[in-house]
C-alpha positions as CSV (number, residue, x, y, z in Angstrom):
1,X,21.7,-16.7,-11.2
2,X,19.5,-15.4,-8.4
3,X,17.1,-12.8,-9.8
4,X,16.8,-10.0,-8.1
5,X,13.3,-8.1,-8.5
6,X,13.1,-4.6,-7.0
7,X,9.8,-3.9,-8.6
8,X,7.6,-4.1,-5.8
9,X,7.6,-5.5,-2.3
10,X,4.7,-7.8,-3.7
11,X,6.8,-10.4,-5.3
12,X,8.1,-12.4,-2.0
13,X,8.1,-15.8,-1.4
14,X,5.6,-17.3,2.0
15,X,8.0,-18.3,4.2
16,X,8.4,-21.6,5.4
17,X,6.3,-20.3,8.7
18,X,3.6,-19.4,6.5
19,X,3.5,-22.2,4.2
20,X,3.1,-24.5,7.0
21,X,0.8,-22.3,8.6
22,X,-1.4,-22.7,5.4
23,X,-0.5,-26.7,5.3
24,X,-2.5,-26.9,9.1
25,X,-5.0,-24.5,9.1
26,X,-8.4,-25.6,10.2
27,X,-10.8,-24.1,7.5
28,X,-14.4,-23.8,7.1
29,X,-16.7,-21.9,5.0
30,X,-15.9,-18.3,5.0
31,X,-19.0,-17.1,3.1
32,X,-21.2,-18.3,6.2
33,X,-18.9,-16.8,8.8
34,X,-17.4,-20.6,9.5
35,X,-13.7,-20.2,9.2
36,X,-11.8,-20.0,12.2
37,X,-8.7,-19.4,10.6
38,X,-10.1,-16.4,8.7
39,X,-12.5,-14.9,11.7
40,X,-8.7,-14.9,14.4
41,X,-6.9,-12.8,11.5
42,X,-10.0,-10.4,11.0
43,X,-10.1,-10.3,15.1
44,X,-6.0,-9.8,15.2
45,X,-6.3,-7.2,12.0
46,X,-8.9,-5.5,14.6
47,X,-7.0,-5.5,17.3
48,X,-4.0,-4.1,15.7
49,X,-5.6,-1.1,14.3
50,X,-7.9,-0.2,17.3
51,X,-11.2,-1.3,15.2
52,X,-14.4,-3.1,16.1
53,X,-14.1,-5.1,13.7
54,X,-12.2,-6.3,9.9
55,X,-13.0,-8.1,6.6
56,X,-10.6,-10.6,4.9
57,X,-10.7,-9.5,0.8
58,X,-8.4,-11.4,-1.6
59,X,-6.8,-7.7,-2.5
60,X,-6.1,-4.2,-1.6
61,X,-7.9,-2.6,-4.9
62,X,-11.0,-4.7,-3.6
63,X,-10.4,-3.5,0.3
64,X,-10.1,0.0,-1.3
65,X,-13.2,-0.4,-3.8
66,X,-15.3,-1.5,-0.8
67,X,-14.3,1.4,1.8
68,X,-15.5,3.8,-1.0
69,X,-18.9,2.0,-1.9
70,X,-19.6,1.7,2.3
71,X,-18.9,5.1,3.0
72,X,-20.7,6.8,0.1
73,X,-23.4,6.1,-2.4
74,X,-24.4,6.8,-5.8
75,X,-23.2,10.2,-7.0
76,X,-21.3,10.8,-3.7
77,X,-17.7,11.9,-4.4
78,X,-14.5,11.0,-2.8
79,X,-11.4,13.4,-2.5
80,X,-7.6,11.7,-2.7
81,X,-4.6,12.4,-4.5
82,X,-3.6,12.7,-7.7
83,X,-1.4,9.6,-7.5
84,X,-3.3,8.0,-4.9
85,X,-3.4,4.2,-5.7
86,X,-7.0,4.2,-5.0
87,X,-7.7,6.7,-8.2
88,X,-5.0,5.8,-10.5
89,X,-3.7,2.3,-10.4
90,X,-7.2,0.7,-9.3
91,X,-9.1,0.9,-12.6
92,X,-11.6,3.5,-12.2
93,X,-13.4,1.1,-10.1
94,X,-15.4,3.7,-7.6
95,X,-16.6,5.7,-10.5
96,X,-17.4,2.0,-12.6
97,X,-18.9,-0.3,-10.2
98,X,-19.7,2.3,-7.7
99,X,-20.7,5.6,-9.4
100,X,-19.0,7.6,-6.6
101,X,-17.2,10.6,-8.9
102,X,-12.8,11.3,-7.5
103,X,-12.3,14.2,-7.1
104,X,-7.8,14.8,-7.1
105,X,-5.6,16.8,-6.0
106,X,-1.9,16.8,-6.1
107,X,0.2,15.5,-3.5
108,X,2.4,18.0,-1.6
109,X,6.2,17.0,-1.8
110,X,5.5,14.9,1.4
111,X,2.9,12.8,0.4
112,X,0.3,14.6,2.0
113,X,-2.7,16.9,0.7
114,X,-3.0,20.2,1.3
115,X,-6.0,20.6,4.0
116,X,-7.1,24.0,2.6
117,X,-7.6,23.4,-0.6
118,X,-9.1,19.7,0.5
119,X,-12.1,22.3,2.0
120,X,-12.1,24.5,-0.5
121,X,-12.5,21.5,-2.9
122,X,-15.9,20.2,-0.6
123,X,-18.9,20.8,-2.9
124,X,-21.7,22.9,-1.7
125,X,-25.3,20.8,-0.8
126,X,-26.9,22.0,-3.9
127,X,-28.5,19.3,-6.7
128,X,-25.4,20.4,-9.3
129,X,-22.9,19.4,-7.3
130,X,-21.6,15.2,-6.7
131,X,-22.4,15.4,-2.6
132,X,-18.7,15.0,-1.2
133,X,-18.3,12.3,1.5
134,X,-15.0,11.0,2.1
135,X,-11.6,11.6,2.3
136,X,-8.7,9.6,1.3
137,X,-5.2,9.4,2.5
138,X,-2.5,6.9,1.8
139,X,0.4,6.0,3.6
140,X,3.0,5.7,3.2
141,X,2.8,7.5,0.3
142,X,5.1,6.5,-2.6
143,X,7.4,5.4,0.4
144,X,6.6,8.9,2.0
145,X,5.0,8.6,5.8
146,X,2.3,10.9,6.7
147,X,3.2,13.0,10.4
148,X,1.1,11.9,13.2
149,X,0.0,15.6,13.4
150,X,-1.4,15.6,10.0
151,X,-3.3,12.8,10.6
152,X,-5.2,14.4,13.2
153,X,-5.8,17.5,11.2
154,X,-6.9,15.7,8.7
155,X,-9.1,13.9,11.0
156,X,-10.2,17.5,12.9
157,X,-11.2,18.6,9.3
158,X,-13.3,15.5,8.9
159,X,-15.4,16.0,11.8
160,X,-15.8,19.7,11.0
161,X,-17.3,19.0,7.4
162,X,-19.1,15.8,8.1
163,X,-16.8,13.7,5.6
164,X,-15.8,10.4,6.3
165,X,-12.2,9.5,6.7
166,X,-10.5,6.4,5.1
167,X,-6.7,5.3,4.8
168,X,-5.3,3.2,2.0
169,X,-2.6,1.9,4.6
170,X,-1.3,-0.9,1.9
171,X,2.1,-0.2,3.3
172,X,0.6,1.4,6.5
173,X,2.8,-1.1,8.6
174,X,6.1,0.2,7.2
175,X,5.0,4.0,8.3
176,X,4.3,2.6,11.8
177,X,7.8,0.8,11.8
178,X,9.3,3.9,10.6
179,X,7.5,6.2,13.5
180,X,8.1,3.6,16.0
181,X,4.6,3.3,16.9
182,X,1.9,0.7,17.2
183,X,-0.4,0.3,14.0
184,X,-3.5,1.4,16.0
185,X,-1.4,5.4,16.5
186,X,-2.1,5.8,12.9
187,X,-4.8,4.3,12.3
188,X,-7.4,5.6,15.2
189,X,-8.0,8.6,13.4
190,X,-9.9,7.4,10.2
191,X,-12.9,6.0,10.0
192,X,-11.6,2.7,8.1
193,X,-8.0,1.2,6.9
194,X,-6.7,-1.0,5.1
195,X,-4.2,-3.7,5.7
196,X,-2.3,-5.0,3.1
197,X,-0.7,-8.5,3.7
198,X,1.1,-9.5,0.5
199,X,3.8,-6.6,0.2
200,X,6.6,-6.0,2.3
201,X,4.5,-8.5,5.2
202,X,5.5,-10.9,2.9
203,X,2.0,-13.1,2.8
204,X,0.7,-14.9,-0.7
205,X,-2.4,-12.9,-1.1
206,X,-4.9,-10.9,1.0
207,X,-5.7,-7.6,2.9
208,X,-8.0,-6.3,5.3
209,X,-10.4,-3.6,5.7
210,X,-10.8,-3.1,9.3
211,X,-13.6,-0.2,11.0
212,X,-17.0,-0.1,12.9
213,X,-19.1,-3.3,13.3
214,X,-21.6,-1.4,11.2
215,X,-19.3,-0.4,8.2
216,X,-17.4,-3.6,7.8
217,X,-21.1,-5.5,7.5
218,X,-21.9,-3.0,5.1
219,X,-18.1,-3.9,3.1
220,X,-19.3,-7.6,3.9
221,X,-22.4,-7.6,1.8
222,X,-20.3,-5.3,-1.1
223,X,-17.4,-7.9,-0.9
224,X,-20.1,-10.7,-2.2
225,X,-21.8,-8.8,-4.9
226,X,-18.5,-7.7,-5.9
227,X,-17.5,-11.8,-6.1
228,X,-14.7,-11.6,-3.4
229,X,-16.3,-13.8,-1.2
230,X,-13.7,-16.7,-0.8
231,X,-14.8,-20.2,1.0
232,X,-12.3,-22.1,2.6
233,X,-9.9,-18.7,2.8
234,X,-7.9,-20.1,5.8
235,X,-5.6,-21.3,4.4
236,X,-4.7,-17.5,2.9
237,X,-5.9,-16.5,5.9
238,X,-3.3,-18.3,8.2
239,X,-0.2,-17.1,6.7
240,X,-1.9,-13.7,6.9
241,X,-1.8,-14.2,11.0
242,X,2.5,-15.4,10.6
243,X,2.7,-12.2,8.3
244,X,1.0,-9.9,11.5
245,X,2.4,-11.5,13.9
246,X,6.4,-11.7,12.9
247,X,7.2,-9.8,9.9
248,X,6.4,-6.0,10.9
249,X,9.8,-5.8,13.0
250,X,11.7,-6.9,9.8
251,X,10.6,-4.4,7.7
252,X,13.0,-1.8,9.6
253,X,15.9,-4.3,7.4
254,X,13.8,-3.4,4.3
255,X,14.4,0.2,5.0
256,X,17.8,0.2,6.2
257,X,18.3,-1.4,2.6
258,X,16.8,0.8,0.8
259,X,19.0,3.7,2.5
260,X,21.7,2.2,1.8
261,X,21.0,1.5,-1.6
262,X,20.0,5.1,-2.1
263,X,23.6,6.2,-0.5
264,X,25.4,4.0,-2.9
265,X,23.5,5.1,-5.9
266,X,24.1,8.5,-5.6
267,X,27.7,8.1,-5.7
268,X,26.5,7.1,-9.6
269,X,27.4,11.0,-11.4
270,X,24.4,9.8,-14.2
271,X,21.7,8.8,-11.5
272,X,20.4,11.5,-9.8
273,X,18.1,9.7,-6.3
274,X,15.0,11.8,-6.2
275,X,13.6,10.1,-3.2
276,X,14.1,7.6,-1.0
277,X,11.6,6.5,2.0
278,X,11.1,3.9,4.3
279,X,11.6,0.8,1.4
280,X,11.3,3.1,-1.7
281,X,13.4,5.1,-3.8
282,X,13.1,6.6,-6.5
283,X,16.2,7.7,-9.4
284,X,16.2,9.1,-12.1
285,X,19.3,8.7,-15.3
286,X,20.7,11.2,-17.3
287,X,19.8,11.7,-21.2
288,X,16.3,9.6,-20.3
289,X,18.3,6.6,-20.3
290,X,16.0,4.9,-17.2
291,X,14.7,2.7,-20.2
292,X,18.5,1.5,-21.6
293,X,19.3,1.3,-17.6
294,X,16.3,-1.1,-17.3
295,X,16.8,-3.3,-20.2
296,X,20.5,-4.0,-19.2
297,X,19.7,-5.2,-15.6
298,X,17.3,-7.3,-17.0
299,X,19.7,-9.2,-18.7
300,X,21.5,-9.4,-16.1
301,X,18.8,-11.1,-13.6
302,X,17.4,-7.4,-12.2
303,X,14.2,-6.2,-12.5
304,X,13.3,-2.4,-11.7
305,X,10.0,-0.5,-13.1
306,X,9.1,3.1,-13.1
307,X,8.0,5.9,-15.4
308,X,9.5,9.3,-15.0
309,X,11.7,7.7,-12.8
310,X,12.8,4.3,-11.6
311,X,11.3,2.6,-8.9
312,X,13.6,0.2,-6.4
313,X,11.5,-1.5,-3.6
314,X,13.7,-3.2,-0.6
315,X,11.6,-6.7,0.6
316,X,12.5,-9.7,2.7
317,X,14.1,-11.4,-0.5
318,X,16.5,-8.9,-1.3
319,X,19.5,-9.3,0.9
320,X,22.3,-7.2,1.9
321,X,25.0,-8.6,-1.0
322,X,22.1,-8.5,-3.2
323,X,22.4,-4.5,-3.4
324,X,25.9,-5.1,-3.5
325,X,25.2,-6.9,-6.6
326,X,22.7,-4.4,-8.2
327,X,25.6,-1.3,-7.5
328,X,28.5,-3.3,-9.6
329,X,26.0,-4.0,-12.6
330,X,24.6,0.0,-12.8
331,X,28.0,1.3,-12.6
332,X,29.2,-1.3,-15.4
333,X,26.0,0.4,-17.6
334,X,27.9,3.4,-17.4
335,X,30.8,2.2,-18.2
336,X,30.2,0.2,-20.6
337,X,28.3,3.1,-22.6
338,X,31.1,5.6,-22.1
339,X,33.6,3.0,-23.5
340,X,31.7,2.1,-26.8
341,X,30.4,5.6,-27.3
């Protein structure tokens, strides 16, 4: 029986493209600037996002850990959301290994922050105060793609407070399949972005952290006391280069997907679909049975995770009669508990 994992658009497979990219890559020592492999994606991740220049790190938390660390310094602070990934799900690392003090906020209903109270939240330049220095933004957010016009009030409000401006843009390639725009609309109005290769791009392992010449050899020296300095990275590298250059059209399937998912689900009276945008949606069950729900998928070869509410991710390895699959076993749950209850 096929399993079916909707947890995260970070559990594909390389495809064959990719694993025989990584079979004949020419490699060379990364650390010393001598894999050519490594150096075309950082040119291509570059290129695509309208930066000078980008830096190959094994994972997003790291690309994230070393925007924060470049653009500020001990006892700076960084504003984000309350459920940004780069506060919540990344381990404390800016306050830990870089003593740069979060400072949240919560997330409007569309995944964006509310710019007011972004500059109210700005500390004055006084010695009691962490000195704020950058602004974080994520998108998509939770599935949720920040407006184009936001982006460059965000980026207005930047300039006006002398903050810099990163974007956790892990899934930044889905919002620019969703707008129908190039990567480089979104992304010329921070400061630095990252690129995440491994989820719905579908690569084993890697992001990028593209900006300025100056910043990224700033996230350079950070990325080797930090340990993520890899040697002979081509070979990650490479099917990081298939994953840029013929996977960001097929996310538009992943989203399709999850719509459709999300139409079928609601049909379900017990499931009530709280969200659903570009590959995410979220549901939630009557009685707080999300945990019972869970449980009797798993047994039955499909994986979902959440907290308050469940979380289904569309990616390249679920296909169309896999959802068709995943509707037939929820709606026995129900069933099957009205029957023996």
């Amino acid at each position: 029986m096929k399993i079916i994992d909707l947890r995260s658009d970070t559990v594909t497979q390389p495809t064959p493209a990719m694993r025989s990219a990584m079979a004949e890559a020419v490699v060379g020592d990364d650390v010393y600037g001598e894999d050519p492999t490594v150096n075309r994606l950082e040119a291509l991740g570059a290129e695509l996002t309208g930066k000078e220049a980008a830096l190959f790190v094994p994972t997003g938390t790291m690309a994230n850990l070393l925007a924060i660390m470049s653009h500020c310094d001990r006892g700076d602070e960084y504003l984000c959301g309350q459920e940004a990934h780069c506060y919540r799900f990344e381990g404390g690392g800016a306050a830990v290994l870089g003593s740069v003090q979060p400072q949240p906020l919560e997330f409007l209903p569309d995944g964006t922050l509310d710019l007011n109270r972004v500059a109210r939240l700005i500390k004055p330049d006084d010695p009691h105060f962490a000195r704020t220095r950058l602004l974080c933004l994520e998108n998509s957010q939770g599935g949720r793609v920040l407006p184009l016009a936001y982006l460059a009030q965000a980026r207005e409000l930047c300039d006006r407070q002398g903050l810099g401006f990163h974007l956790d843009g892990a899934r930044v390639a889905n919002a620019a399949v969703h707008l129908g725009v190039p990567l480089e609309t979104i992304t010329r109005q921070v400061d630095s972005t990252t690129l995440c290769l491994s989820k719905g791009l579908g690569a084993p392992a890697g992001s990028l952290l593209c900006g300025s010449r100056e910043f990224v050899a700033k996230a350079r020296r950070w990325r080797k006391v930090l340990g993520g300095g890899m040697r002979q990275s081509g070979i990650l590298a490479a099917a990081g280069i298939v994953a840029l250059t013929q996977e960001m059209p097929r996310l538009a399937v992943d989203h399709e997907n999850a719509r459709l998912l999300a139409e079928g689900l609601a049909t379900i009276p017990e499931l009530e679909v709280v969200r659903c945008a570009t590959n995410m949606l979220f549901v939630r069950v009557s009685g707080g049975r999300e945990g019972e729900l869970t449980d009797w998928l798993k047994q039955r070869g499909i994986l979902l995770a959440g907290r308050d509410a469940l979380r289904l991710v569309t990616h390249r390895d679920v296909a169309r009669e896999d959802l068709e699959r995943v509707l037939r076993e929820v709606k026995m749950f129900f069933y099957t508990m009205e029957k023996f209850v």
